[in-house]
gemmi code that builds the backbone of each chain (N, CA, C; Angstrom):
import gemmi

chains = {
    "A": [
        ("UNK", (76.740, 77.438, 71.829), (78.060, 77.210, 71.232), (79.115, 77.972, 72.045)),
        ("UNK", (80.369, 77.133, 72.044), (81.259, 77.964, 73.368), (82.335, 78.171, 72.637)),
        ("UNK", (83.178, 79.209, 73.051), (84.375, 79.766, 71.860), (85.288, 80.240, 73.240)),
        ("UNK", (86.767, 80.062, 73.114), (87.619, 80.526, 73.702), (88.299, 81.939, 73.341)),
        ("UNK", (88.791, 82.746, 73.839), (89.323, 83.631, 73.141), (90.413, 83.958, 74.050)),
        ("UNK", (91.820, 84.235, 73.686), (93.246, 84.590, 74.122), (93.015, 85.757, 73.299)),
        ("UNK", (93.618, 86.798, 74.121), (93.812, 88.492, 73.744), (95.364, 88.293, 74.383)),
        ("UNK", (96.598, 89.007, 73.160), (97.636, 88.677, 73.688), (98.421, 90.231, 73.728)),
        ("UNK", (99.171, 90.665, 74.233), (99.779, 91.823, 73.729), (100.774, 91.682, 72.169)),
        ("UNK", (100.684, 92.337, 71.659), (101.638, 92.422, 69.893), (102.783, 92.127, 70.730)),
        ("UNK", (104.202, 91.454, 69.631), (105.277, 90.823, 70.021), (105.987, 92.230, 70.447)),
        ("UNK", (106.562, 93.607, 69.821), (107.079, 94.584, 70.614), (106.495, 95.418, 71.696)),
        ("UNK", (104.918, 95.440, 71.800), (105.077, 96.307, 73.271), (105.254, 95.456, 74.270)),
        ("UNK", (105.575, 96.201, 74.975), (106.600, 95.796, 77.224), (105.446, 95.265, 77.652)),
        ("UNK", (105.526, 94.530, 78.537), (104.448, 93.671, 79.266), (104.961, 93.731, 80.505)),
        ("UNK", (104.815, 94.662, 81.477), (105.334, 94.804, 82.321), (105.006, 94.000, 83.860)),
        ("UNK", (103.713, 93.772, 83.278), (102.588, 92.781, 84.357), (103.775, 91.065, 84.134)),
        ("UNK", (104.008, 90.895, 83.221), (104.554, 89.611, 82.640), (105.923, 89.851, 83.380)),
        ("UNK", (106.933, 90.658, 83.214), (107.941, 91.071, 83.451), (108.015, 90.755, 85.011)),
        ("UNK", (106.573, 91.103, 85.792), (107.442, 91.045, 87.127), (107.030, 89.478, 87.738)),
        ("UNK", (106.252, 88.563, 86.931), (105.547, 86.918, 87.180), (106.752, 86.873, 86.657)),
        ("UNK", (107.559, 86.999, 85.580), (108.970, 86.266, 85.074), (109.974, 86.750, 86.317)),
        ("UNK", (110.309, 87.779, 86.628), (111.154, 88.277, 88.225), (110.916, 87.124, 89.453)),
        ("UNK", (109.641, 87.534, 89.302), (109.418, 86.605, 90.940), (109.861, 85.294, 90.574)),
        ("UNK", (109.534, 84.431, 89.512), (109.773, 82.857, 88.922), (110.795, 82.663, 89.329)),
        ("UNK", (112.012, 83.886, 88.580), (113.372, 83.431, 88.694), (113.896, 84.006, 90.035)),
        ("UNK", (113.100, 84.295, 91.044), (113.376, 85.040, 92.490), (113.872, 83.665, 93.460)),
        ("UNK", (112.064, 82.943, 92.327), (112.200, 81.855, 93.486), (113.027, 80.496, 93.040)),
        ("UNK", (113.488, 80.575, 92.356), (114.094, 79.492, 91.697), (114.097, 79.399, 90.531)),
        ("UNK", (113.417, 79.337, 89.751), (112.786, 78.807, 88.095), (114.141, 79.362, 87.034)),
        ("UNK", (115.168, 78.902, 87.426), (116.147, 79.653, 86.566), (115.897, 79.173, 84.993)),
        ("UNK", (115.324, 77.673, 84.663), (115.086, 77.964, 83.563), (114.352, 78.341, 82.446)),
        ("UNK", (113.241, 79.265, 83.271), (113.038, 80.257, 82.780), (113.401, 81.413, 81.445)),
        ("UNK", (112.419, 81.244, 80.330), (113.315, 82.133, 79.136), (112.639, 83.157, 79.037)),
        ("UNK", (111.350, 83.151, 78.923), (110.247, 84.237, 79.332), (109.246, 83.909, 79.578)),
        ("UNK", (108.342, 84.993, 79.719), (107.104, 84.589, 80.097), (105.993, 86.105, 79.309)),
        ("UNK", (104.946, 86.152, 79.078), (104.163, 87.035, 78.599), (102.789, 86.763, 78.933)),
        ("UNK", (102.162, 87.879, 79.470), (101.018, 87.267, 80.432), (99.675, 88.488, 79.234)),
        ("UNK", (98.443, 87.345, 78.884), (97.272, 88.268, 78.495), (95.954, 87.536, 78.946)),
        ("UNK", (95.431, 87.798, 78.496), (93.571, 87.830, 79.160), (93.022, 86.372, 78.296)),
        ("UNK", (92.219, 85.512, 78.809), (91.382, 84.714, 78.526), (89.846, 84.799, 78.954)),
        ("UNK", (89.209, 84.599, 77.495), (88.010, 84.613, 77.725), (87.149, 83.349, 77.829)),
        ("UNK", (86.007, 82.903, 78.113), (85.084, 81.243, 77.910), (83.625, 82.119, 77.322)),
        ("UNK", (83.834, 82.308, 76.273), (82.461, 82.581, 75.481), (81.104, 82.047, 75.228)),
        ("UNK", (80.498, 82.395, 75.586), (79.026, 80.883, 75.277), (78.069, 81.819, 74.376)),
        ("UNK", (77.235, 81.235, 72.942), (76.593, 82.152, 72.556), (75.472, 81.417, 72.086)),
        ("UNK", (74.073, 82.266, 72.197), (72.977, 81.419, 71.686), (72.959, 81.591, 70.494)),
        ("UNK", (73.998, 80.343, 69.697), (73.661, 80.618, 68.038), (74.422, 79.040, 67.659)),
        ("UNK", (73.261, 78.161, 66.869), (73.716, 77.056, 66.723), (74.601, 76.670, 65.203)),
        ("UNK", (74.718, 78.203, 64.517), (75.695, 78.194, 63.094), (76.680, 78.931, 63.249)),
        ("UNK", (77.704, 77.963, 63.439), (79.154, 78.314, 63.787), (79.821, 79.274, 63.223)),
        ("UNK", (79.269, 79.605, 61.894), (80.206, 80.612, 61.328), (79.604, 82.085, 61.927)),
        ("UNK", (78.040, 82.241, 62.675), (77.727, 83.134, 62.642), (77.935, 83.420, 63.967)),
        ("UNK", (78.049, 82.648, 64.650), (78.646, 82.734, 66.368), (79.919, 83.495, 66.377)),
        ("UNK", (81.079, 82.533, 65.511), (82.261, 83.100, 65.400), (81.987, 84.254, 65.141)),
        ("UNK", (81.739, 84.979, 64.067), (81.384, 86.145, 63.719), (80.971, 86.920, 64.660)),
        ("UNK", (79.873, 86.852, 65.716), (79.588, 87.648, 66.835), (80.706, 87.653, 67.609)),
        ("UNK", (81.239, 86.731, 68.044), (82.394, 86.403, 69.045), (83.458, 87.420, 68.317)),
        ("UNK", (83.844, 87.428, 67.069), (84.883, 88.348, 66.616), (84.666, 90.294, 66.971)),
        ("UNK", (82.956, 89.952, 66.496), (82.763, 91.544, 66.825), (82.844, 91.978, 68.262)),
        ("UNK", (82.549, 91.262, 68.988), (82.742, 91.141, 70.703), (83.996, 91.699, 70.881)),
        ("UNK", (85.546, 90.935, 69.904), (86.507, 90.842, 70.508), (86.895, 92.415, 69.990)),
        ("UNK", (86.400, 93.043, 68.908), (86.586, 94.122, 68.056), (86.208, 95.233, 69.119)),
        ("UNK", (84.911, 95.320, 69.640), (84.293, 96.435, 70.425), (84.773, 96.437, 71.319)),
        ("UNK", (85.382, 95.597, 72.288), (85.324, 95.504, 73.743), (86.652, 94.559, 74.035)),
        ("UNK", (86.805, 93.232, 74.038), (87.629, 92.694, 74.614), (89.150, 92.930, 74.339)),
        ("UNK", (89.749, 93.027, 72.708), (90.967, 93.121, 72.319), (90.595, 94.863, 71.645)),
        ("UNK", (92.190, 95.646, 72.715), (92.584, 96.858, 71.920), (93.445, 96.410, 70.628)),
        ("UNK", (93.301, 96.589, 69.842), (93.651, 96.367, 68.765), (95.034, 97.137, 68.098)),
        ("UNK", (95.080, 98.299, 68.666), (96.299, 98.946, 68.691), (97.373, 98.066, 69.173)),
        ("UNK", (97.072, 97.755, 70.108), (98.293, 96.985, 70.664), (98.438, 95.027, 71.138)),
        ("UNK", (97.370, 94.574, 70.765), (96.746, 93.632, 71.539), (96.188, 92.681, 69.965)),
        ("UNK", (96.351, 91.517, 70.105), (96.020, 90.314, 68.907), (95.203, 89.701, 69.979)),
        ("UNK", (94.429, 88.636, 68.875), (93.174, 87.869, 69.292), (93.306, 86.346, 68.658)),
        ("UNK", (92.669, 85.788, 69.210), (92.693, 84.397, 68.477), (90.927, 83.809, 69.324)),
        ("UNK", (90.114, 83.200, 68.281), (88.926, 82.969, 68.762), (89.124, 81.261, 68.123)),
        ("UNK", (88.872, 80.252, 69.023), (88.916, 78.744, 68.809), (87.241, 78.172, 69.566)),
        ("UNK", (86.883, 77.325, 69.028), (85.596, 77.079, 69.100), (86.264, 75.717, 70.224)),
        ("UNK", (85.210, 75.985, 71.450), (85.782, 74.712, 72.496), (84.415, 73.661, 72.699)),
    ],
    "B": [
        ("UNK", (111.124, 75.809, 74.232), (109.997, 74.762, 74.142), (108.899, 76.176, 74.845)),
        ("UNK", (108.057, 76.113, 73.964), (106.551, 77.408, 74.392), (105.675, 76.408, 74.792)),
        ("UNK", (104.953, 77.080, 75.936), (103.981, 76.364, 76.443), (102.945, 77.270, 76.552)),
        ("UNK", (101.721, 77.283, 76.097), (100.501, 78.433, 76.802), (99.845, 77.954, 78.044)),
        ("UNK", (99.680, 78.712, 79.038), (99.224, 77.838, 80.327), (97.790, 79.168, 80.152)),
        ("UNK", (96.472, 78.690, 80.607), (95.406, 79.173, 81.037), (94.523, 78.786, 82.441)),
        ("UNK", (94.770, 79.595, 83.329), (93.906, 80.269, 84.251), (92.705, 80.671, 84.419)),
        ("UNK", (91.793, 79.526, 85.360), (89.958, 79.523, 84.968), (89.845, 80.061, 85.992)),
        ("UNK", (89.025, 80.622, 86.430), (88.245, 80.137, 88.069), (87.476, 78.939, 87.709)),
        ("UNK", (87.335, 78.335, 89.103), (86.328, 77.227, 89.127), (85.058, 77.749, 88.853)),
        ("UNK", (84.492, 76.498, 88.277), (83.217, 76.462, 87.890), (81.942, 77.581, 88.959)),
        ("UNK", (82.191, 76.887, 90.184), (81.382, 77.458, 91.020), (81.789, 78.804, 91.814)),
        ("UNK", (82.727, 79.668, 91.589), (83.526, 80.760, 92.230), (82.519, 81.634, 91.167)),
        ("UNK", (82.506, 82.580, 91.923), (81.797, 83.932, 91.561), (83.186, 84.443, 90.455)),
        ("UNK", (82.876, 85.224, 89.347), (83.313, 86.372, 88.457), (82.933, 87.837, 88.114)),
        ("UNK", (83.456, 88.422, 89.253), (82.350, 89.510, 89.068), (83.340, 90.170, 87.707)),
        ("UNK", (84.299, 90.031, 87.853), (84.731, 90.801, 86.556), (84.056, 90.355, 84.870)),
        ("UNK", (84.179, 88.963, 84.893), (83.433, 88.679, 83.823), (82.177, 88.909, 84.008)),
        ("UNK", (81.283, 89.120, 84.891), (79.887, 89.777, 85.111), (79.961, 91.221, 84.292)),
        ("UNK", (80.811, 91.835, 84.399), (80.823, 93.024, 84.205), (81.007, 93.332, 82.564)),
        ("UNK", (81.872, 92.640, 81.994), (82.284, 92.765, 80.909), (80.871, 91.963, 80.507)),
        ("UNK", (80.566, 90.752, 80.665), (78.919, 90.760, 79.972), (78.390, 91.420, 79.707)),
        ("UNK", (77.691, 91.981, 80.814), (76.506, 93.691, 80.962), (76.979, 94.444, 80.157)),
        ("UNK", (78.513, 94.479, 79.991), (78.464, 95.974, 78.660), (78.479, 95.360, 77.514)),
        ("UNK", (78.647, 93.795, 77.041), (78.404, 93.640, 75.854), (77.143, 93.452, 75.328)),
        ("UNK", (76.474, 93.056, 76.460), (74.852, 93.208, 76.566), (74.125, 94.949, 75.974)),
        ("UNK", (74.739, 95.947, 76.786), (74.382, 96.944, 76.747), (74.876, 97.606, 75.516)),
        ("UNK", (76.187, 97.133, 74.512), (76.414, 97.463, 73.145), (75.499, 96.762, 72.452)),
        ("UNK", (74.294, 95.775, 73.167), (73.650, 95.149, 71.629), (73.753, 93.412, 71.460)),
        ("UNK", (74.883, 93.009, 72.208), (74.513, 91.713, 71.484), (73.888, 90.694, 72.475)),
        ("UNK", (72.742, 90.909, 72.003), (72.243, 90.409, 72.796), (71.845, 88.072, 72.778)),
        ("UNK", (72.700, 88.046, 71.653), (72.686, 86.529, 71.372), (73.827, 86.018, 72.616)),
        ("UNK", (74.970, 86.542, 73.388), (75.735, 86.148, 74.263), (74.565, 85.716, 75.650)),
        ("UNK", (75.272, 83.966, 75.936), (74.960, 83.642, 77.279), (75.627, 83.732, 78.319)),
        ("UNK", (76.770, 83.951, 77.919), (77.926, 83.890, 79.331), (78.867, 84.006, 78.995)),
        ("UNK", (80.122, 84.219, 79.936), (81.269, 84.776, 79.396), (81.899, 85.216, 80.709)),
        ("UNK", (83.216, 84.366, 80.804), (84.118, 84.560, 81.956), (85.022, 84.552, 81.740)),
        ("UNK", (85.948, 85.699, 82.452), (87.575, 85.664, 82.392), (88.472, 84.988, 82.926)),
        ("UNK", (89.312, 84.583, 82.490), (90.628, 84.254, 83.319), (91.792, 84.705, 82.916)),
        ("UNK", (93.111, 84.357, 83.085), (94.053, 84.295, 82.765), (94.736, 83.586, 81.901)),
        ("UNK", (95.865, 84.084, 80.818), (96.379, 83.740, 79.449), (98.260, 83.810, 80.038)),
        ("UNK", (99.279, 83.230, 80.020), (100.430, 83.134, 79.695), (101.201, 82.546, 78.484)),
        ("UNK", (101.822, 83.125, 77.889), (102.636, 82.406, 77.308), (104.630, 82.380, 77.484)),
        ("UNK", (104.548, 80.947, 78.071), (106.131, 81.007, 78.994), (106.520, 80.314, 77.916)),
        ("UNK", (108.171, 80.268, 77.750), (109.625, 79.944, 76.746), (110.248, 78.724, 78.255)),
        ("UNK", (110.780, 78.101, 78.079), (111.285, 77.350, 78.527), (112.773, 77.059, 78.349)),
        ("UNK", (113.716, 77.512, 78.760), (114.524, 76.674, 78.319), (115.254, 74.850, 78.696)),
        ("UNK", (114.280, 73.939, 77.932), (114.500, 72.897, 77.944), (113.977, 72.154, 76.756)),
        ("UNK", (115.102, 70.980, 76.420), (114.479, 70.401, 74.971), (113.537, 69.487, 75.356)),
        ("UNK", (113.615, 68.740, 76.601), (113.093, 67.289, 77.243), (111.927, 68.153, 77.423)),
        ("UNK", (110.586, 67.874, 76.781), (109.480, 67.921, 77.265), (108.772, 67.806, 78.438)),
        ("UNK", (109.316, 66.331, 78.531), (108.167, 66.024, 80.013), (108.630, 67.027, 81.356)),
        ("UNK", (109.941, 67.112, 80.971), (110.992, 67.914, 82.002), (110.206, 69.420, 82.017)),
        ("UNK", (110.179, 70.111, 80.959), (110.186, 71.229, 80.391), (108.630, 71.676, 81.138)),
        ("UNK", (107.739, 70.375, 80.328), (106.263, 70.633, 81.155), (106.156, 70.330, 82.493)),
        ("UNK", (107.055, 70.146, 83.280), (107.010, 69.673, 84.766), (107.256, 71.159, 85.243)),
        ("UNK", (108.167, 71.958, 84.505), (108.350, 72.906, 85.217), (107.475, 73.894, 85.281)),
        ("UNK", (106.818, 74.148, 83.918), (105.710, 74.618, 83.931), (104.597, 74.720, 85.231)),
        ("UNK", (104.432, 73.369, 85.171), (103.330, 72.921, 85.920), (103.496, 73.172, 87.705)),
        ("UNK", (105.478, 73.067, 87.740), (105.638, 73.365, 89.251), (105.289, 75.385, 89.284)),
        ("UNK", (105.585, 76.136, 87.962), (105.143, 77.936, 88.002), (103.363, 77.792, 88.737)),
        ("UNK", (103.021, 77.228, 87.985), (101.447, 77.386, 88.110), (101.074, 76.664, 89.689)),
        ("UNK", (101.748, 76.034, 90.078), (101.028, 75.287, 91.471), (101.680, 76.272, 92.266)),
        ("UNK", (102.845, 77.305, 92.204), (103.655, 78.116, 93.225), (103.327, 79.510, 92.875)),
        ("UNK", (102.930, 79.604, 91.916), (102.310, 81.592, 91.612), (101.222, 81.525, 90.680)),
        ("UNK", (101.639, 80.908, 89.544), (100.483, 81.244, 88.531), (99.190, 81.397, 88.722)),
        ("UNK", (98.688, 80.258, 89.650), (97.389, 79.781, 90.091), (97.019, 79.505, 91.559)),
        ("UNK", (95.928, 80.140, 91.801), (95.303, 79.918, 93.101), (94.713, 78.533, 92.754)),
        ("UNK", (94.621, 77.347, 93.517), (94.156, 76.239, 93.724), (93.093, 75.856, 94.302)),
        ("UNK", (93.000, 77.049, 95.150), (91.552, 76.629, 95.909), (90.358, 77.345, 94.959)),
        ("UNK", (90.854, 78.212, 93.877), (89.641, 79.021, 93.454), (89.541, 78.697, 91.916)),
        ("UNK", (91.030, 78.709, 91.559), (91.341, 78.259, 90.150), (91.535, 76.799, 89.570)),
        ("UNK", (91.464, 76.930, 88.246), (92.088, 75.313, 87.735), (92.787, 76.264, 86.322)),
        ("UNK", (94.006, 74.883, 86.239), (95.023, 75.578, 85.011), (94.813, 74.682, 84.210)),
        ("UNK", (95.382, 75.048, 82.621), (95.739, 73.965, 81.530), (96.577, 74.647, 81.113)),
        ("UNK", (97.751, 73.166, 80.640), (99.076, 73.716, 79.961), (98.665, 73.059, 78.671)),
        ("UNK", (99.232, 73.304, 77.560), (99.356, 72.918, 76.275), (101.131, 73.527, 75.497)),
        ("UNK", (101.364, 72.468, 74.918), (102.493, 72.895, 74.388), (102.394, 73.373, 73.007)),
        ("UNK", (102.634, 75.033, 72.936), (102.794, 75.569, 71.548), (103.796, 75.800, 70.681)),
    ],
}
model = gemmi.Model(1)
for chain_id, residues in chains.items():
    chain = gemmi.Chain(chain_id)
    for i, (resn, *xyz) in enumerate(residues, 1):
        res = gemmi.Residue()
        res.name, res.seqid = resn, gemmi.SeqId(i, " ")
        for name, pos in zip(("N", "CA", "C"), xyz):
            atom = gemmi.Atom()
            atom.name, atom.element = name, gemmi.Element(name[0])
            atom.pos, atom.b_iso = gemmi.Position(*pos), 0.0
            res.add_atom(atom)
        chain.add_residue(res)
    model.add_chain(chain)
structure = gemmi.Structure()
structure.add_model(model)
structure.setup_entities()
């Protein structure tokens, strides 16, 4: 079973990695440009054929290791 | 107009980073994960109402910075 996962930064902290892909955009042209915010994608694959219990691993995955949680949201979609 | 654009490597390109992040989720225990690779997550603002317009431009970020072509493949979706 395969699960996607987007780890995004929370809407107030600085994204400074994002900040300078939005600079260069509008360096090179892209004036219309409004923003941009850059985070991590995952392609999950898990040996478990009951979806709710995959998800469930996939969440604890995102808990231990992939998303800081302090600062950082998650979203897990089954692909 | 929000668009999320995601950043794969190709199928056949090595990940050593997602190699890595495996092995330690391996090594916390879960051992039901088969695979698991990273890429890249954006989420760009647009300013344009015309869609097709709006996603063209998109699509011209990602062929000029977002994405390597020879190693990567992108998907846009409009959010």
């Amino acid at each position: 079973m395969k699960f996607s996962v987007t780890v995004t930064l929370k809407k107030d902290v600085l994204d400074p990695q994002g900040k300078v892909v939005q600079n260069t955009l509008q360096n090179i042209g892209m004036d219309s440009l409004k923003s941009i915010r850059q985070g991590k994608y995952f392609e999950i694959e898990i040996n478990d054929n009951e979806e709710t219990a995959a998800k469930k691993k996939v969440d604890n995955m995102c808990k231990k290791l992939l998303a800081n949680l302090i600062i950082e949201d998650y979203k897990i979609n089954k692909i």
